[in-house]
TIVO-2410 file (N, C-alpha, C; in nm, 3 decimals):
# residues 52
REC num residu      c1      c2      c3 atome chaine
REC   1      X   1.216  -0.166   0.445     N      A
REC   1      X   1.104  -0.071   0.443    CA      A
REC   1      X   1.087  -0.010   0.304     C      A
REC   2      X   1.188   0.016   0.261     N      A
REC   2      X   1.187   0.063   0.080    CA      A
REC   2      X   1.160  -0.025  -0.013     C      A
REC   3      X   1.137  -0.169   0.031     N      A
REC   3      X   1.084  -0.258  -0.059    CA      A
REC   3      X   0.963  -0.273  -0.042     C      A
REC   4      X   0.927  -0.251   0.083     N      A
REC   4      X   0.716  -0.246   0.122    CA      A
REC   4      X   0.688  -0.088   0.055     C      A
REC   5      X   0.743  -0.030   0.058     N      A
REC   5      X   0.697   0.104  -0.036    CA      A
REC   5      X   0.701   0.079  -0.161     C      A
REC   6      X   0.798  -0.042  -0.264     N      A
REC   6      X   0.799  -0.026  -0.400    CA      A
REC   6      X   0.666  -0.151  -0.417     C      A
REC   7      X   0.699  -0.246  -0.300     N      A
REC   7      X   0.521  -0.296  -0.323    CA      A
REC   7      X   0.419  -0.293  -0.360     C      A
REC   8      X   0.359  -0.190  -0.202     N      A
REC   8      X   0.313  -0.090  -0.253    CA      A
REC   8      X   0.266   0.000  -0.321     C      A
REC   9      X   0.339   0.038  -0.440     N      A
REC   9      X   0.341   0.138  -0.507    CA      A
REC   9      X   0.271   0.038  -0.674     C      A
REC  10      X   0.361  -0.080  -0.626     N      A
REC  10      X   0.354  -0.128  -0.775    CA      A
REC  10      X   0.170  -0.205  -0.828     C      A
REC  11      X   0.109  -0.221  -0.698     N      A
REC  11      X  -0.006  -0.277  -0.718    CA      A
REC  11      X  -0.103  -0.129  -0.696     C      A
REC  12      X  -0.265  -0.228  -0.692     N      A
REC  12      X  -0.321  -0.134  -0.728    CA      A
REC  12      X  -0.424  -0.052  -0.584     C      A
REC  13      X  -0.418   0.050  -0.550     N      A
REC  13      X  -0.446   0.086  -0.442    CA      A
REC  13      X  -0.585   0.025  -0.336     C      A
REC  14      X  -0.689   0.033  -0.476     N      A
REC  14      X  -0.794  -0.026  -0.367    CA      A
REC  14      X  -0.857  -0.154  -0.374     C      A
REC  15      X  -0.732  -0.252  -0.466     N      A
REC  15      X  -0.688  -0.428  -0.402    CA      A
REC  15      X  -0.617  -0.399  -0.280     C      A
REC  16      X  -0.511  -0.344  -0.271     N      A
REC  16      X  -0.464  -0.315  -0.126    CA      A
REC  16      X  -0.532  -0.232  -0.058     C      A
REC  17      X  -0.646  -0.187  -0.060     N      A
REC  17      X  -0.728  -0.141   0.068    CA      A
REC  17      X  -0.811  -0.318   0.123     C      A
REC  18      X  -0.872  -0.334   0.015     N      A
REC  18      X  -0.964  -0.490   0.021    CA      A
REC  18      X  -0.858  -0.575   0.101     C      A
REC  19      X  -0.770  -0.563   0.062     N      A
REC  19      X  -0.617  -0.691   0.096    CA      A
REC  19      X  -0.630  -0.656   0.245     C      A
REC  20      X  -0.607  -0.527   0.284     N      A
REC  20      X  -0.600  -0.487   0.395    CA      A
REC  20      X  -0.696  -0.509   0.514     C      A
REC  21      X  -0.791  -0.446   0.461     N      A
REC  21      X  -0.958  -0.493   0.545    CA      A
REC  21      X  -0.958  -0.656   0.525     C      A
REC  22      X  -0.947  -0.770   0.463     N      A
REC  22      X  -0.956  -0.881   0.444    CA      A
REC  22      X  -0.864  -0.933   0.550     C      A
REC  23      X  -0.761  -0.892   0.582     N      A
REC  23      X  -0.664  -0.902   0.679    CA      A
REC  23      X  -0.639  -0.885   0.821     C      A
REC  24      X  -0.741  -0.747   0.818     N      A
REC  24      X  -0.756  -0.750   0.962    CA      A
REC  24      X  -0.873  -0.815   1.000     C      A
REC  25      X  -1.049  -0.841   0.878     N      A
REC  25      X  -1.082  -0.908   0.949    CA      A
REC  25      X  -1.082  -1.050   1.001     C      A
REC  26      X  -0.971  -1.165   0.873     N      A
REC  26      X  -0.962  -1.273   0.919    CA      A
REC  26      X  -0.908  -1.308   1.021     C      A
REC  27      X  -0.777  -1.161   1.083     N      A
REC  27      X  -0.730  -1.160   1.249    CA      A
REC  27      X  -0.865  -1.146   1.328     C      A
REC  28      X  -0.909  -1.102   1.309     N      A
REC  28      X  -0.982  -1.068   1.425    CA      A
REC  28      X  -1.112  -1.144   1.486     C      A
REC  29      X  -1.147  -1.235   1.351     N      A
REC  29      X  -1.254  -1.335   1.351    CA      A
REC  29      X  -1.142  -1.455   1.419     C      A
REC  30      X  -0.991  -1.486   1.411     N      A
REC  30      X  -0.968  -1.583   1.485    CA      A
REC  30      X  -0.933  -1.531   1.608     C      A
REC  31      X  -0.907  -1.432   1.675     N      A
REC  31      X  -0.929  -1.395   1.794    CA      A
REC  31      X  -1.068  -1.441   1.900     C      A
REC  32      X  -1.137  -1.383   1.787     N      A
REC  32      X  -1.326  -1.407   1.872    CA      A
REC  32      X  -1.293  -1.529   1.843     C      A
REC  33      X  -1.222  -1.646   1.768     N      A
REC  33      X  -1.246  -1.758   1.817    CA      A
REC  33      X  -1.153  -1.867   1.901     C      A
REC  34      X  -1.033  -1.810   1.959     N      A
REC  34      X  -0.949  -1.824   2.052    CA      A
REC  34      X  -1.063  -1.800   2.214     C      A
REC  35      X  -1.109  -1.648   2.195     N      A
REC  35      X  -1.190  -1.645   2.335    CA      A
REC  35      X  -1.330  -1.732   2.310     C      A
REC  36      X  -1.389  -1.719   2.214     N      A
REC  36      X  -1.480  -1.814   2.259    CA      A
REC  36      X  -1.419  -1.990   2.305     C      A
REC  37      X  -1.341  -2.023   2.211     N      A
REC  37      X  -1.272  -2.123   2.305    CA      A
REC  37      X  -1.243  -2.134   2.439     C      A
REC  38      X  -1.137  -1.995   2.476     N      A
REC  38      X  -1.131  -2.023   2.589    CA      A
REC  38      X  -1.260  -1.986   2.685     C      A
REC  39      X  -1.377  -1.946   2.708     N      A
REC  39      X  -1.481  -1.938   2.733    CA      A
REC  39      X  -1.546  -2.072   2.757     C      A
REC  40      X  -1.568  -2.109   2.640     N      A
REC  40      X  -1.616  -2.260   2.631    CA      A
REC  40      X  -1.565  -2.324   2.773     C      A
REC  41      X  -1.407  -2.309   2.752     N      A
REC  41      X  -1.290  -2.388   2.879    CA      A
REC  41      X  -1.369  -2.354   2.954     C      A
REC  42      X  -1.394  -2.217   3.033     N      A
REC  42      X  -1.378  -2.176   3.151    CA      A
REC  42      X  -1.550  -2.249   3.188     C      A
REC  43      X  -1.639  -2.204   3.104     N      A
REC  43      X  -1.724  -2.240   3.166    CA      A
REC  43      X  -1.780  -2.351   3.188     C      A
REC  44      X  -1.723  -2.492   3.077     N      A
REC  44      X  -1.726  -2.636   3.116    CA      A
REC  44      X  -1.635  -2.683   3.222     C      A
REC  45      X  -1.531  -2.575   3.281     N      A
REC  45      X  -1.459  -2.677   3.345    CA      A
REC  45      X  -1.525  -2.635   3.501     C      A
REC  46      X  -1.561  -2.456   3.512     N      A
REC  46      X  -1.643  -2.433   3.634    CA      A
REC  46      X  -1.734  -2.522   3.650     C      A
REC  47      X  -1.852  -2.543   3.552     N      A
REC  47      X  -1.946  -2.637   3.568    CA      A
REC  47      X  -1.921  -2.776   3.634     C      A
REC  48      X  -1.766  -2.843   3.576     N      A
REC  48      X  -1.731  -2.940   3.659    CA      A
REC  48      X  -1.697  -2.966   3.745     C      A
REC  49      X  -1.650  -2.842   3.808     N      A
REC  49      X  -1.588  -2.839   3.981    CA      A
REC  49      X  -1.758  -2.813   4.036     C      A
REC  50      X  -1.848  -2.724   3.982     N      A
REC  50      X  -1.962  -2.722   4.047    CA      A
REC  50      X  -2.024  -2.838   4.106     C      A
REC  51      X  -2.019  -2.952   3.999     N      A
REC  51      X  -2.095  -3.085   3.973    CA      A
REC  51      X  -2.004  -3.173   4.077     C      A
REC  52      X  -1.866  -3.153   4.086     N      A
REC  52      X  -1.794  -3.222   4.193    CA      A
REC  52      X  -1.818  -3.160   4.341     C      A
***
């Protein structure tokens, strides 16, 4: 933990804000694309039990 503080400390604050926001949004854009995947699943495979 005292080495993420000298990190930290040693760069420059608002690259590590950007770093930060850049970070959570590339999590979060592959999330929305985990559920749209699984979405995709659910609703091609309902469609196929429909069609059967």
């Amino acid at each position: 933990m005292g080495r993420e503080k000298d990190f930290q400390h040693n760069r420059h604050p608002l690259f590590d804000y950007k770093l930060i926001i850049f970070l959570r949004c590339s999590h979060f854009i592959s999330i929305l694309h985990r559920v749209q995947r699984f979405l995709i699943y659910r609703i091609s495979s309902s469609r196929f039990d429909f069609i059967l």
